[in-house]
C-alpha positions as CSV (number, residue, x, y, z in Angstrom):
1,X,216.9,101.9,-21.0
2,X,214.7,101.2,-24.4
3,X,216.4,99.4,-27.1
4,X,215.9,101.2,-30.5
5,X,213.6,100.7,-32.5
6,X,214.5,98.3,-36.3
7,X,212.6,99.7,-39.1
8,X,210.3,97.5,-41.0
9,X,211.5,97.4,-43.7
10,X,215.4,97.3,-42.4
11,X,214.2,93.7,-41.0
12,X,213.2,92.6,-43.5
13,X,216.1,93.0,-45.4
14,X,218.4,91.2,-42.8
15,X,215.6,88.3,-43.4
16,X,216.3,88.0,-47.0
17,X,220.7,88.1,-46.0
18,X,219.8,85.3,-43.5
19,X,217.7,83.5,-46.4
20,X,221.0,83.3,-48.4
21,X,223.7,82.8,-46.0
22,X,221.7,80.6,-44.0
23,X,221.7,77.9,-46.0
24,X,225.6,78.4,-47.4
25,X,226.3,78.0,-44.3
26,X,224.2,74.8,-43.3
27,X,225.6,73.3,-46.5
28,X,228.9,73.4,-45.3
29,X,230.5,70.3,-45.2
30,X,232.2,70.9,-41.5
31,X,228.7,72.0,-40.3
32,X,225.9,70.4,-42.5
33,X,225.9,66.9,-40.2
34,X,223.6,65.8,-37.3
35,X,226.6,65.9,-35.2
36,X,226.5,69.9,-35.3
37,X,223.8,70.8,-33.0
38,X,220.7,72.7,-35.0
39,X,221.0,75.7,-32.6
40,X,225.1,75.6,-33.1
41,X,224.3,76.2,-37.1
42,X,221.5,78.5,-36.4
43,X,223.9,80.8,-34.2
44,X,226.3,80.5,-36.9
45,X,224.2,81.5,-39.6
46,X,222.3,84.4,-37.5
47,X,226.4,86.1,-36.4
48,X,227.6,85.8,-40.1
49,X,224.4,87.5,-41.7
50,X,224.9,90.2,-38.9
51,X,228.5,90.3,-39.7
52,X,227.7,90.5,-43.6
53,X,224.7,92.3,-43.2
54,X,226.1,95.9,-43.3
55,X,227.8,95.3,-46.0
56,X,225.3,94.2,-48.4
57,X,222.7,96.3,-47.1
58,X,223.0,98.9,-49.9
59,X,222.5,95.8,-52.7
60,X,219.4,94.8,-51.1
61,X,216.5,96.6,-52.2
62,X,214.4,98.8,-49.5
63,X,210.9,98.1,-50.8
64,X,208.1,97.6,-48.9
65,X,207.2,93.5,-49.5
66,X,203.8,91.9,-48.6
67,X,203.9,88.8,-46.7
68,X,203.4,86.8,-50.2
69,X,206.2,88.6,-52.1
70,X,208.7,88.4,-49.0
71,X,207.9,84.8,-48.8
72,X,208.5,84.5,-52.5
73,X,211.9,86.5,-51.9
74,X,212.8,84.4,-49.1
75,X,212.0,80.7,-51.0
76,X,214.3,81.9,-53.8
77,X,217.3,83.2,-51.8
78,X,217.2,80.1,-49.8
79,X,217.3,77.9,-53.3
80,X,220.3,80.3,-53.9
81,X,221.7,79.4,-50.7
82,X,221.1,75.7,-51.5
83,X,223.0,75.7,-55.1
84,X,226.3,77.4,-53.4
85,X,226.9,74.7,-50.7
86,X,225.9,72.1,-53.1
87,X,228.7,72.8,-55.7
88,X,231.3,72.1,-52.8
89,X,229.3,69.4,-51.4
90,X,229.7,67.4,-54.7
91,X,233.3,67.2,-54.5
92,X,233.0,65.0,-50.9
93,X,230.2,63.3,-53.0
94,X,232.9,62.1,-55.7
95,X,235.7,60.9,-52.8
96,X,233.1,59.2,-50.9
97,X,231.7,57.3,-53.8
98,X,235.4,56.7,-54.7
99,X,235.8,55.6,-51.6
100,X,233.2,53.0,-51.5
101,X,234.4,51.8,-55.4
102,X,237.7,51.1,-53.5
103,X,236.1,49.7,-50.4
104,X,234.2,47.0,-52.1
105,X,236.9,46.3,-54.7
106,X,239.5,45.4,-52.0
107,X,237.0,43.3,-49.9
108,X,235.4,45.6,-47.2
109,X,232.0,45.1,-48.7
110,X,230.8,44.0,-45.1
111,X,232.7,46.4,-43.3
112,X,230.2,49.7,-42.9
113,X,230.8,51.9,-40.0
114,X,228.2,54.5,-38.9
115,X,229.1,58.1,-40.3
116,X,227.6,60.7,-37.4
117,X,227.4,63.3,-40.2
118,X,225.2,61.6,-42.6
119,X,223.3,59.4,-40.1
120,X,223.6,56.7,-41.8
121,X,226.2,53.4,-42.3
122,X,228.9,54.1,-45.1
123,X,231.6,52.3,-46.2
124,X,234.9,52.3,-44.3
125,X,237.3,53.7,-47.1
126,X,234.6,55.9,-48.0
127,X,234.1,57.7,-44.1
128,X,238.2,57.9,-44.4
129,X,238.3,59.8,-48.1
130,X,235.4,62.0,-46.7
131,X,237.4,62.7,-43.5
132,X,240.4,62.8,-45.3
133,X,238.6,66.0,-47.9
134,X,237.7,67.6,-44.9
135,X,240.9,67.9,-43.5
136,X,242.0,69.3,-47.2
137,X,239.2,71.6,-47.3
138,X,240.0,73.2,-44.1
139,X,243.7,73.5,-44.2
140,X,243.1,75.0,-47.6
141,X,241.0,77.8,-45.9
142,X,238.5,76.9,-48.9
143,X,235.3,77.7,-45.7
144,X,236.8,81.6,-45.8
145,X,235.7,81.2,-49.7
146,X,232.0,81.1,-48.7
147,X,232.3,84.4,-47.3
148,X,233.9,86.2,-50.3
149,X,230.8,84.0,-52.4
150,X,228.4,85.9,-49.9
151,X,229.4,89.0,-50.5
152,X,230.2,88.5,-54.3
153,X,226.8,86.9,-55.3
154,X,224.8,89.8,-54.1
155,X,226.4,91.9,-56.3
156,X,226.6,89.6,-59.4
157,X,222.4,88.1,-58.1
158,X,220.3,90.5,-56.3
159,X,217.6,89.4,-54.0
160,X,214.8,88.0,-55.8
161,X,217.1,88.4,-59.5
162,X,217.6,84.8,-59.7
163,X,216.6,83.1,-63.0
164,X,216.8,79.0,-63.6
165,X,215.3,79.1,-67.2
166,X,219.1,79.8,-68.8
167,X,222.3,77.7,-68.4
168,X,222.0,77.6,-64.7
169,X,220.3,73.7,-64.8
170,X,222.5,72.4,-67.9
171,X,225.4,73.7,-65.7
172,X,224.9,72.2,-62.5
173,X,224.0,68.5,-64.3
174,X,227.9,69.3,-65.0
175,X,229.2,69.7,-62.6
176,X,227.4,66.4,-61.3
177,X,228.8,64.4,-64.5
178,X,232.1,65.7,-63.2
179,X,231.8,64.3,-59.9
180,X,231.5,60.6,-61.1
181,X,234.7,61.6,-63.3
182,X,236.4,62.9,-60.2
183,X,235.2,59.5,-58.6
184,X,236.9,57.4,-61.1
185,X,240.4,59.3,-60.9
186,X,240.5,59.3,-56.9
187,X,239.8,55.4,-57.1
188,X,241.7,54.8,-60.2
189,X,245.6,54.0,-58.8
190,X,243.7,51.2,-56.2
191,X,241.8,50.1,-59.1
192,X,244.7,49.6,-61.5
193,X,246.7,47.6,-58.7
194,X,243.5,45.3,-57.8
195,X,243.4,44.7,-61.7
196,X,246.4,43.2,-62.1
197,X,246.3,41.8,-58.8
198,X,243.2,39.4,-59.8
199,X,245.0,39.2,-63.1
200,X,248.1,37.4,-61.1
201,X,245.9,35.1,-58.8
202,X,244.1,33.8,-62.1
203,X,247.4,32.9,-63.3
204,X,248.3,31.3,-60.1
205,X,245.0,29.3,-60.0
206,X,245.7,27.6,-63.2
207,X,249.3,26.9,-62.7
208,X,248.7,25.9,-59.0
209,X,244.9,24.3,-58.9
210,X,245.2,23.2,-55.4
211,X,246.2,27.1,-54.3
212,X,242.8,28.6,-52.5
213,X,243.2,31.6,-54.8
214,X,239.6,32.9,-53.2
215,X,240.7,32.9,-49.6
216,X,244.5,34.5,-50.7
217,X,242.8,37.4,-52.6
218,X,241.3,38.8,-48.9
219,X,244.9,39.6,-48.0
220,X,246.4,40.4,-50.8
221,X,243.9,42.8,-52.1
222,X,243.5,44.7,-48.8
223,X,247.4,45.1,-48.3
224,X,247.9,46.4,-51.7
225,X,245.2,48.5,-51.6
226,X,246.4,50.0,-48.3
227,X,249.9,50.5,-49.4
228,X,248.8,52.3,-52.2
229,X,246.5,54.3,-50.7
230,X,249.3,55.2,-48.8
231,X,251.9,56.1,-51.3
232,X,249.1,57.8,-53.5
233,X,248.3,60.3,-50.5
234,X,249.8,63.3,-52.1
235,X,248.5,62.8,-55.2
236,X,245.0,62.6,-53.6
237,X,245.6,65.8,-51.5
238,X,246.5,67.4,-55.1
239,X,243.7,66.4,-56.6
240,X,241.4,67.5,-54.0
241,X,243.2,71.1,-53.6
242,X,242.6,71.4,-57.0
243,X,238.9,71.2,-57.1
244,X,238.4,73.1,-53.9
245,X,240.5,76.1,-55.8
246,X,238.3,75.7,-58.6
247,X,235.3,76.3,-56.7
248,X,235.4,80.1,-57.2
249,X,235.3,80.2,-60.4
250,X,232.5,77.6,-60.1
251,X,231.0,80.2,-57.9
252,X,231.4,83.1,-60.1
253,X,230.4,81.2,-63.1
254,X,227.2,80.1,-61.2
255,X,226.3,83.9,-60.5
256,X,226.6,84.8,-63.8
257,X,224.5,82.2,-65.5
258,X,221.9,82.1,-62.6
């Protein structure tokens, strides 16, 4: 039996989908770490462009491309691509860097653990806020928003359409300044009880000068920070759900400026 024949120029329209959900789909947090095999993401991306592909089909413009234009095509759905994942992948930016604000603060300077998704040694509150943000994202079904964003930007961008010269740059650097802001809030409760916690111990240094206020701050500190990181869990989980909601109207407000 012979396998029918793909048009040309039908290919090369499934190469420019694959260009943009390709990389939306590497940039997901779940599967953008080294401990998701290469060939795993590549399968994923390859099934979701054929899934999304017939749909989208009729945005994509049937022109014959040259290998120079295609490539062009390609480079700039990609970047597209690239800015999507990047939005949500700023949030787990701002509760890992919270995180590590916390981390140091209460005394776990030293204590890095190695972080399989990153390859590289973070600190111990910070691996636990990023796992802890996964876990939101997913029971949130925020990864099912990536497919809507898919099918929405090639309707709002076409392929080849996109424009950085407008309020796309000034929009991201935004969203950025918002992360460290996000930051600050997730790590502000811990940060408000380790305040007045040192402000206590330098009371009790002066009214007790023999008191080893350096080796009773180690304790101290990590307990309270604990319990409140415990009693603050909710709140966090609110937070977060919040800016993963907000991420499609981050989407859509991307698509239009872009």
């Amino acid at each position: 039996m012979e396998l029918p024949a793909i048009p040309v120029e039908q290919f090369q329209s499934y190469l420019i989908c694959l260009a943009r959900v390709g990389p939306m789909i590497g940039t997901l947090p779940v599967f953008s770490g080294e401990q998701t095999p290469v060939m795993v993401r590549t399968a994923l991306a390859v099934m979701v462009s054929l899934v999304v592909f017939p749909v989208v089909s009729p945005l994509i413009p049937m022109t014959s491309f040259n290998p120079v234009n295609l490539a062009v095509v390609v480079g700039s759905e990609s970047l597209l691509g690239i800015l999507v994942g990047l939005i949500a992948r700023l949030i787990f930016t701002a509760a890992e860097f919270g995180g590590t604000v916390i981390g140091y603060q209460m005394g776990f300077a030293a204590a890095n653990v190695f972080d399989p998704q990153n390859q590289r040694q973070v600190a111990l509150i910070s691996q636990l806020q990023n796992v802890f943000a996964i876990l939101v994202f997913l029971a949130l079904d925020i990864h099912h928003l990536f497919l809507q964003a898919i099918v929405y930007s090639y309707r709002s961008v076409p392929p080849g359409g996109m424009d950085l010269s407008g309020e796309a740059v000034p929009y991201l650097m935004t969203l950025v300044s918002a992360m460290f802001v996000l930051a600050v809030k997730l790590s502000a409760p811990v940060l408000a009880i380790l305040l007045l916690s040192s402000f206590v111990l330098g009371i009790l240094s002066r009214v007790f000068p023999q008191l080893n206020v350096f080796m009773l701050s180690f304790p101290v500190n990590i307990g309270l920070s604990l319990m409140v990181m415990g009693l603050t869990l909710n709140l966090l989980v609110t937070m977060l759900g919040r800016e993963f909601n907000a991420l499609g109207e981050r989407f859509l407000h991307l698509f239009q400026v872009l």
